[in-house]
GUBAVO-77619 format. One record per residue (C-alpha): residue number from 1; chain; x, z, y. Coordinates in Angstrom, 2 decimals, padded with zeros to 5 digits. Each point is the difference from the previous one (the first is absolute). Last residue first. Layout:
// GUBAVO-77619
 resi chain       X       Z       Y
  NUM     A       X       Z       Y
...
//
This chain:
// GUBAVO-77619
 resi chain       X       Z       Y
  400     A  035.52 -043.34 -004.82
  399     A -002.55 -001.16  001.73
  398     A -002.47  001.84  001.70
  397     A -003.88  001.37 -001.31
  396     A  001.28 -001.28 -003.18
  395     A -003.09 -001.90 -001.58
  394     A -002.80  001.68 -001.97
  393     A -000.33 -000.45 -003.62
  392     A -003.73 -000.76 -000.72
  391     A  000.08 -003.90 -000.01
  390     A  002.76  000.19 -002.83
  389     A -002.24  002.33 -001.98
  388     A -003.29 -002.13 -000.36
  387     A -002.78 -000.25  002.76
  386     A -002.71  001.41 -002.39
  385     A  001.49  001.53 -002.91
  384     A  002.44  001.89  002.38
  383     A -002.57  000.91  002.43
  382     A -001.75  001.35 -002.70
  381     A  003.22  002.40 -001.38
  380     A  000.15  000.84  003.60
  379     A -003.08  000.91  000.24
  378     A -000.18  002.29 -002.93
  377     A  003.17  001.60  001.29
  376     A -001.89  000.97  003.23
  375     A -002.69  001.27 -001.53
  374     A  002.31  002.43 -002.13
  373     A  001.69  000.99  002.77
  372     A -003.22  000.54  001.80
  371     A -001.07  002.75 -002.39
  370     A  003.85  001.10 -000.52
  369     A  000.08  000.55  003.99
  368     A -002.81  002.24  000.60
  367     A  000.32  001.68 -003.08
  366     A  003.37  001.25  001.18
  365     A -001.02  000.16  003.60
  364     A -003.06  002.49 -000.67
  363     A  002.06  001.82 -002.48
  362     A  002.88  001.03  002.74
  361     A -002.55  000.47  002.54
  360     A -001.80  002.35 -002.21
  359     A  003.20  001.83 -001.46
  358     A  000.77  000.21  003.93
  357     A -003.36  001.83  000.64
  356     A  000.34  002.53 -002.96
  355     A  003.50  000.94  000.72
  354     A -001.26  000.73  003.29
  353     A -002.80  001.84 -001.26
  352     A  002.87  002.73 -000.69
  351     A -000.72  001.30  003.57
  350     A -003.53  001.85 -000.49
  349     A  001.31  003.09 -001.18
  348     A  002.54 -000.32  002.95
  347     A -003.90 -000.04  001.99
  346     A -001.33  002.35 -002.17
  345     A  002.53  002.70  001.13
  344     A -000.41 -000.34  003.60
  343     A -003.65  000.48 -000.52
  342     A  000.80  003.05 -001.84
  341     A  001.99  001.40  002.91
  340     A -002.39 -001.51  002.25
  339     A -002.73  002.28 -001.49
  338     A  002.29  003.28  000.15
  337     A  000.67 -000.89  004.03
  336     A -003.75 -000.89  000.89
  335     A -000.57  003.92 -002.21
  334     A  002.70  001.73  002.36
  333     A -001.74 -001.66  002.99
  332     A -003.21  001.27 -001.53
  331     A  000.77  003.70 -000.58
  330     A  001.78 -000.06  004.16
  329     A -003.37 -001.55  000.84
  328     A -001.73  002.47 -001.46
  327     A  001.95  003.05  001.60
  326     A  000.07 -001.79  003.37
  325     A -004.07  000.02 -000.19
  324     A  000.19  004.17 -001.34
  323     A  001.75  000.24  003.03
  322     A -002.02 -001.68  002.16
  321     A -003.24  001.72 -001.27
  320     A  001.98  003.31  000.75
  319     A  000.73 -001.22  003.40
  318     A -003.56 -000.58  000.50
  317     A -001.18  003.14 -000.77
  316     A  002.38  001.40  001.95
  315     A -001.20 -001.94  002.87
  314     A -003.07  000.94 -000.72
  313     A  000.30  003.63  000.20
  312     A  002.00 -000.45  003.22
  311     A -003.32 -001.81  001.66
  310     A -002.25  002.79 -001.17
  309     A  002.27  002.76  001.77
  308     A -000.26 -001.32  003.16
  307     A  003.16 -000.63  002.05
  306     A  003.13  002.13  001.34
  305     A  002.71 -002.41  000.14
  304     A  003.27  001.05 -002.00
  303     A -002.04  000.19 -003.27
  302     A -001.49 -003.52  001.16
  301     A  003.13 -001.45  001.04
  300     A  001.45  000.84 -003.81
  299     A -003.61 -001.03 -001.90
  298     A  000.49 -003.68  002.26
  297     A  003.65 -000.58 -001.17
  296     A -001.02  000.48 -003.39
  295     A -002.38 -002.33  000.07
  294     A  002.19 -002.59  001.79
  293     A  002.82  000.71 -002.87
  292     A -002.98 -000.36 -002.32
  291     A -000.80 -003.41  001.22
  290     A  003.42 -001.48 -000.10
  289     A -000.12  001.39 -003.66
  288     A -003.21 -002.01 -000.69
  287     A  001.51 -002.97  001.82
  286     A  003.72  000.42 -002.09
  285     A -002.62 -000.06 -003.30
  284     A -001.83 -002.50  000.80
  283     A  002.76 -002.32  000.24
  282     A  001.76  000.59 -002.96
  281     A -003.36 -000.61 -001.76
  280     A -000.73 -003.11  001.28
  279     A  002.37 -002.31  002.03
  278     A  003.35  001.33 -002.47
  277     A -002.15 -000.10 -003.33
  276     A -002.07 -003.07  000.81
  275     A  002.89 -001.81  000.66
  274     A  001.89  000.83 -003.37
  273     A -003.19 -000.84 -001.63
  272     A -000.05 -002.93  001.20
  271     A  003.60 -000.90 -001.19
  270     A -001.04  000.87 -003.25
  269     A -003.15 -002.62  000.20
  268     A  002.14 -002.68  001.22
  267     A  002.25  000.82 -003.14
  266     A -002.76 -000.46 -001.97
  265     A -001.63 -003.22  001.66
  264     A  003.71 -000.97 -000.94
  263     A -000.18  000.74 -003.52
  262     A -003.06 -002.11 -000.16
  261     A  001.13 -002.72  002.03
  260     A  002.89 -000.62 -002.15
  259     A -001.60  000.19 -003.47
  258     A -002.57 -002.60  001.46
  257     A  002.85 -002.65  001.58
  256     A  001.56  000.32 -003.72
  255     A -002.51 -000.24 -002.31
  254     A -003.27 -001.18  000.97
  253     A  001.75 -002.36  003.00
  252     A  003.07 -001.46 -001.97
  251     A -002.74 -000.41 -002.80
  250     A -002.17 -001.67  002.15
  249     A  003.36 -002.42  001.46
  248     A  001.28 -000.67 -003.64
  247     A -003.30 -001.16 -001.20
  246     A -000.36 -002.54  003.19
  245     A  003.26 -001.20 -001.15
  244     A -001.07 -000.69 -003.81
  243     A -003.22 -001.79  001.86
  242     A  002.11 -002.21  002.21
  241     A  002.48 -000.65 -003.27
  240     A -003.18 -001.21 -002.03
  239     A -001.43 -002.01  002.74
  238     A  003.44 -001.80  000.07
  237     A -000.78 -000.91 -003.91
  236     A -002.83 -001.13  000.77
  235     A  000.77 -001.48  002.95
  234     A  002.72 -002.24 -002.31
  233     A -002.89 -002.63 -001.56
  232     A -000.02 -002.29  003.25
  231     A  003.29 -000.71  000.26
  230     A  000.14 -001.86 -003.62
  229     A -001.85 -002.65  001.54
  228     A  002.16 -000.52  003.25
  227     A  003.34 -000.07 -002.71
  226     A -001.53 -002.78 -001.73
  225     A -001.01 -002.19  003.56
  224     A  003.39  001.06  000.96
  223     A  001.73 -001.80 -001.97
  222     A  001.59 -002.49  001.92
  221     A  002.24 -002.32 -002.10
  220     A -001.62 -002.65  001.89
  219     A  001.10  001.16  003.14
  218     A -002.78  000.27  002.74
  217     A -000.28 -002.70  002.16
  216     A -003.07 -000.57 -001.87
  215     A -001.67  002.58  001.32
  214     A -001.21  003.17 -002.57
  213     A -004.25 -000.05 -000.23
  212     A -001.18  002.75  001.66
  211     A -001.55  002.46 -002.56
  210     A  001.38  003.17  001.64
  209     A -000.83  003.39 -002.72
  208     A  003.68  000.29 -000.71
  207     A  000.52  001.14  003.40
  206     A -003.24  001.66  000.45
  205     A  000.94  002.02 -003.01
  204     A  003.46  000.79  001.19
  203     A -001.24  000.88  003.20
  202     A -002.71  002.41 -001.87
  201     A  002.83  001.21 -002.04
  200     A  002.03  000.96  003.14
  199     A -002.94  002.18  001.10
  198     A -000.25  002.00 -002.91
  197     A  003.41  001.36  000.23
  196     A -000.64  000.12  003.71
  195     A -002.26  002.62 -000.58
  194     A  002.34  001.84 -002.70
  193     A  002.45  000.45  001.96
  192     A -002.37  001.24  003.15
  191     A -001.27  002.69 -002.83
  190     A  003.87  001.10 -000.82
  189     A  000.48 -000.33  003.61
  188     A -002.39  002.98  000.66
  187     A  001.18  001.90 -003.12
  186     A  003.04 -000.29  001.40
  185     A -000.71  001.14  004.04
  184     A -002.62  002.61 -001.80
  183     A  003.53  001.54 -001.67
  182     A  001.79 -000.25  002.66
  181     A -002.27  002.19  002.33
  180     A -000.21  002.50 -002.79
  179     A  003.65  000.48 -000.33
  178     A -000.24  000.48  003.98
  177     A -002.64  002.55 -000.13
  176     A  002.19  001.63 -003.04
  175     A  002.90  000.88  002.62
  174     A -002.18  001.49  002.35
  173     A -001.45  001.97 -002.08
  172     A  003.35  001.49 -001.76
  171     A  001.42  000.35  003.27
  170     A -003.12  002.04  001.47
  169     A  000.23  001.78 -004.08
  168     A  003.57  000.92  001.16
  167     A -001.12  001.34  003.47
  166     A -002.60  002.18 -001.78
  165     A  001.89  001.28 -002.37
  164     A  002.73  001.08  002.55
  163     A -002.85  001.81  002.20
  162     A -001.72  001.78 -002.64
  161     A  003.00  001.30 -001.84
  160     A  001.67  001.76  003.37
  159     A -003.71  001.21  000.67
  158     A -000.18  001.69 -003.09
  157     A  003.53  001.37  000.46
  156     A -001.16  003.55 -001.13
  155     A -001.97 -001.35 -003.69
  154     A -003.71  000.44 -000.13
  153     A -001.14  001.61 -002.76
  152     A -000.94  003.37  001.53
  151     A -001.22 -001.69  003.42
  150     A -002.99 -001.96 -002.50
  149     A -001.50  003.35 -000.79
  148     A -003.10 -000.22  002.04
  147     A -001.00 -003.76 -000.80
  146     A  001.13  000.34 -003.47
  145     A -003.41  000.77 -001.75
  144     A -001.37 -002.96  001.44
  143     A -003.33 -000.19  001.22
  142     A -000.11  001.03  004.19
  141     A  003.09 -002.19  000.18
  140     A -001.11 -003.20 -001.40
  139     A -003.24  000.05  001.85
  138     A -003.13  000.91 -000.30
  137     A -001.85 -000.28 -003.65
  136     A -003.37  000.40  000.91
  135     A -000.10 -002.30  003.10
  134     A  002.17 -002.68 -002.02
  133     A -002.58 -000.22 -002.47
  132     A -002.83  000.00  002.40
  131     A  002.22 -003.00  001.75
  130     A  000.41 -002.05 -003.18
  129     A -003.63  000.17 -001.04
  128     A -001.22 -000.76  003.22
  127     A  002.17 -003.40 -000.28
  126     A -000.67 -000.86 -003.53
  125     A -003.60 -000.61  001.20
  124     A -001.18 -002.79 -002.23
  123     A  000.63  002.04 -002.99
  122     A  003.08 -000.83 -002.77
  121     A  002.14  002.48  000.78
  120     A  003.43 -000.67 -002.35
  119     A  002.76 -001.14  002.36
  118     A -000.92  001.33  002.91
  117     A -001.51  003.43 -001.34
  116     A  003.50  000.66 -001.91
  115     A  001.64 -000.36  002.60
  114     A -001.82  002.37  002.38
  113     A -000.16  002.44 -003.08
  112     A  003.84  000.56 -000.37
  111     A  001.53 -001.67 -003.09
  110     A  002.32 -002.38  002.00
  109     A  000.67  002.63  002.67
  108     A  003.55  001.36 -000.71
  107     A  001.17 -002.53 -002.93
  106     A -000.58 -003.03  002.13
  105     A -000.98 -003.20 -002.00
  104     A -003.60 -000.05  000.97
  103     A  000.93 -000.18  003.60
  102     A  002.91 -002.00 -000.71
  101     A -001.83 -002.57 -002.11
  100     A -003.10  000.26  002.90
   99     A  001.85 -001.46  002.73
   98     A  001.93 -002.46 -002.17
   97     A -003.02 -001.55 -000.69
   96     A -001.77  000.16  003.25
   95     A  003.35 -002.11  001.03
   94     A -000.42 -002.43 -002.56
   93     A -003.58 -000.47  001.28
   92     A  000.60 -000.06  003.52
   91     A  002.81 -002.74 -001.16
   90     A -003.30 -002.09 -001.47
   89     A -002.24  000.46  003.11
   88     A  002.56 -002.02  001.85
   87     A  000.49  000.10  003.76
   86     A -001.15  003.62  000.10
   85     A -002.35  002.37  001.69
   84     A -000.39  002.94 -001.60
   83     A  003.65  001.34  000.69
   82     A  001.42  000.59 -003.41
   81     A -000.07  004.02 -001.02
   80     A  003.03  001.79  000.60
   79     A  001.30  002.64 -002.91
   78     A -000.42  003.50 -000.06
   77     A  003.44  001.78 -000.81
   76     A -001.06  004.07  000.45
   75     A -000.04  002.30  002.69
   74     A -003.36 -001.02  001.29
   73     A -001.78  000.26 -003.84
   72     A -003.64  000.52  000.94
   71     A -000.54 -001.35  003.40
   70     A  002.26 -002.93 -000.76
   69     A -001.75 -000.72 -003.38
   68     A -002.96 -000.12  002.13
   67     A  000.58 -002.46  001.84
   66     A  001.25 -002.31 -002.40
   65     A -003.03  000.86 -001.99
   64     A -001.76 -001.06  003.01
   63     A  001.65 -003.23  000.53
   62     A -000.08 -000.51 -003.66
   61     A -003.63  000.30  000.23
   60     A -000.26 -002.60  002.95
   59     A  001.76 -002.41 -001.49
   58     A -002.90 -000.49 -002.74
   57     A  000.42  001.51 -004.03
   56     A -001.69 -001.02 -002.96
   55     A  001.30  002.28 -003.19
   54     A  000.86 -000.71 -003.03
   53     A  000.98  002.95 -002.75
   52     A  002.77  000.98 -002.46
   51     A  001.08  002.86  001.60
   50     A  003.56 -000.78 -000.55
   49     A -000.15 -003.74  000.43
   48     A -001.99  000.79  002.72
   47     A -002.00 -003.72  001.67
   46     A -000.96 -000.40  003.69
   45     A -002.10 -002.60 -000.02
   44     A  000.25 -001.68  003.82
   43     A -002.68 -000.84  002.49
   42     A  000.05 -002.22  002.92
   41     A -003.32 -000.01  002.90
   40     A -001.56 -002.23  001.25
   39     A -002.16  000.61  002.89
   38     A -003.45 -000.08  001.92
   37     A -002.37  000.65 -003.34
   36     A  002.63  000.41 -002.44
   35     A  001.97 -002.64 -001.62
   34     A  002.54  000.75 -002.75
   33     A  003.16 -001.34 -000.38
   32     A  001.64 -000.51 -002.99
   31     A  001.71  002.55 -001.69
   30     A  003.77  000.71  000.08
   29     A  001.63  002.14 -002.70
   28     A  001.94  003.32  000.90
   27     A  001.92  000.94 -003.57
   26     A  000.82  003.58 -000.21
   25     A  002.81  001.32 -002.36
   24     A  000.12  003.05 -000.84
   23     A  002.56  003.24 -000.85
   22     A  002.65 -002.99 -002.08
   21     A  001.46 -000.61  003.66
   20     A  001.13  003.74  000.70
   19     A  000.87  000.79 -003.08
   18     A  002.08 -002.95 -000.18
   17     A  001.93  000.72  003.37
   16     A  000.39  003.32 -001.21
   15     A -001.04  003.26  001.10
   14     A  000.94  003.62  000.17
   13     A -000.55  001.07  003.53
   12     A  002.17  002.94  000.95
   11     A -001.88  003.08  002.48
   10     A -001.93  001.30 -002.83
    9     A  003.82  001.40 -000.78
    8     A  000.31 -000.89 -003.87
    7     A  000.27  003.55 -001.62
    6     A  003.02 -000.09 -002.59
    5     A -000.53  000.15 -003.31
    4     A -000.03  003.05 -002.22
    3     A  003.20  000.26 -002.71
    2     A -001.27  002.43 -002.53
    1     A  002.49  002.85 -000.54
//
C-alpha cells in the first residue's frame, strides 16, 4: 500500500525564521520636506522589494492603514505605529520601518489586499482606496474558511497553553528590553569614544601648533621645540580613530540596537493582542450573555404576568436575536483563540533572531576593533620614528 501523508492540522503554522524574513523587505526612506500653503509636511518612499515598486507615503496614511489593519485582522499581531510627534524624525523613520517589515512580513495578512494597496497604490488618495478595500473584504472572521471550524482544532487545555505562553513571552520581553537598553548605552559610548577621540587630536594639534619661543631657563638639551613640531601631524591620525569609532557606534545602532527593537515591537505587538483578546471579545461575550439572562428573565415574568400579546412577540424576537448574538460571539472567541495560537507560534518562530543579533554584535566589535587596531599600530610605529623608542617606554607607575 501507498504510504499517504499525514494531514497538517490548519491549526500548526509552518514557518521559519528565514521564510519569514526572505517574504519582503521594505525600505522606508526619508524625503525632504515639502512646504504646502500653511504647513510642511514629511514624506517617505516606501519601496517593495517584493513588489518591486516606490511608493510616497505621509504619516497620516500609515495611521490609517494602521487603523485599518486593526479593523480587518483584530485577532492577529498588528504592530504599534511611532507616536507622530517625535524628538527625532530619523528614529520615526526606523520605527516606520520596522512597522511595515512585520506587516509585510506576516504570513496571515501579508498578501491580503489592504497590504498590498499600501505598498503598491500609487494615486494621491491611497486612503479611500484602503478603506473601500477593507469595506469589501470585512473582517478576518467573516473571510476565512476556518472561522466556523476553529473549536475542532483547538486542543482542550487551550487556555492552560495560552496563559503559560504568554507569561514566558512577558519574561522573554522583558528580558530583551533590557538587552536593548545596553546595547544603545554601547553604541552610545562607542560615538562619545569616538568624540573625544577627535578631541584629543585637536589638543594635540594646538599643542604642537604654539609658536612661543622656549625661555632660556629652559635646559639646553630641551627638545621640545622638535617634539612641538612633530605634534602637530598626529590629528590625523586621531581623526582616523574618532571616525573608526563613530563606524562602530552606526553599526552598533543598524545592527544590533535595530534587530532588537524590531523583535521587541513584535513582542509588544503579541502582548497586545493578548489584551485585546481578554478586554474585547471575552468581554462582549459575558455582556451579551448578561443580557440574555435579563431577556430571559423578562419572557418568564411576562408569561407569569398577563400582558399584550405584541409585546411577548417581541421579546421573543429579541431573545432569538440574542441568541443567534451569543452564537457569534461564541464562533469568534473560538476564532481570537485559533489566531493566537498561530500568533503564539510565530513568535518562537521568531526567537532564533537571537542568534542573528549576537552574530551582529559579535561582528560589529570584531571589525570594530581590528579597524582601529590597525590605526593604532600605525601610530605607534610613527610615534616611534618621531620621538624615538626610549622616549616611548612608559615609566613604572611604582617602584619596584
Amino acid at each position: 500500500l501507498t504510504m499517504q501523508p499525514t494531514q497538517e492540522s490548519p491549526l500548526t503554522v509552518s514557518q521559519t525564521l528565514g521564510k519569514l524574513l526572505a517574504r519582503e523587505t521594505v525600505q522606508v526612506e526619508l524625503i525632504p520636506e515639502k512646504k504646502g500653503l500653511f504647513l510642511k509636511h514629511v514624506e517617505y518612499q516606501i519601496t517593495s522589494q517584493h513588489f518591486k515598486i516606490s511608493v510616497y507615503r505621509r504619516y497620516s496614511d500609515f495611521d490609517v492603514f494602521h487603523e485599518l489593519l486593526l479593523q480587518r485582522f483584530a485577532y492577529r499581531m498588528v504592530p504599534a505605529l511611532p507616536p507622530k510627534r517625535m524628538d527625532f524624525i530619523e528614529g520615526r523613520r526606523r520605527a516606520l520601518g520596522r512597522f511595515i517589515n512585520l506587516v509585510a512580513r506576516h504570513p496571515f495578512f501579508s498578501e491580503d489586499e489592504l497590504v498590498k494597496t499600501f505598498l503598491t497604490f500609487n494615486g494621491s488618495d491611497v486612503q479611500v482606496k484602503m478603506r473601500d478595500a477593507c469595506k469589501k473584504m470585512g473582517d478576518e472572521f467573516m473571510t476565512n474558511t476556518m472561522a466556523t471550524l476553529a473549536k475542532e482544532y483547538l486542543p482542550a487545555d487551550i487556555q492552560a497553553q495560552f496563559s503559560s505562553s504568554r507569561e514566558l513571552i512577558r519574561n522573554i520581553h522583558n528580558n530583551f528590553h533590557k538587552l536593548r537598553d545596553r546595547a544603545e548605552k554601547m553604541a552610545e559610548r562607542s560615538k562619545e569614544n569616538a568624540t573625544d577621540l577627535l578631541m584629543f587630536g585637536r589638543e594635540l594639534s594646538t599643542l604642537g601648533s604654539d609658536g612661543s619661543p622656549i625661555p632660556s631657563l629652559a635646559s639646553s638639551q630641551s627638545t621640545w621645540g622638535i617634539l612641538r613640531q612633530s605634534l602637530k601631524g598626529l590629528s590625523v591620525e586621531f581623526a582616523l580613530l574618532a571616525d573608526k569609532g563613530a563606524q562602530q557606534g552606526r553599526r552598533e545602532e543598524d545592527d544590533v540596537v535595530e534587530k532588537l527593537n524590531l523583535f521587541l515591537d513584535l513582542l509588544q505587538s503579541y502582548r497586545d493582542l493578548c489584551e485585546r483578546h481578554e478586554k474585547g471579545v471575552l468581554h462582549e461575550h459575558q455582556r451579551a450573555l448578561q443580557k440574555y439572562g435579563m431577556m430571559k428573565r423578562q419572557m418568564m415574568s411576562a408569561t407569569v404576568q398577563p400582558k399584550e400579546q405584541v409585546s411577548v412577540e417581541q421579546l421573543e424576537s429579541r431573545i432569538v436575536q440574542q441568541e443567534n448574538a451569543i452564537q457569534t460571539m461564541e464562533l469568534r472567541n473560538y476564532f481570537s483563540l485559533f489566531c493566537l495560537h498561530q500568533e503564539t507560534q510565530l513568535i518562537f518562530t521568531y526567537l532564533p533572531i537571537t542568534s542573528h543579533i549576537l552574530g551582529a554584535f559579535v561582528n560589529s566589535q570584531v571589525q570594530g576593533h581590528q579597524e582601529m587596531g590597525a590605526v593604532w599600530n600605525d601610530l605607534q610605529q610613527k610615534l616611534g620614528c618621531l620621538f624615538g623608542v626610549d622616549e616611548m617606554q612608559s615609566p613604572p607607575l611604582t617602584p619596584k
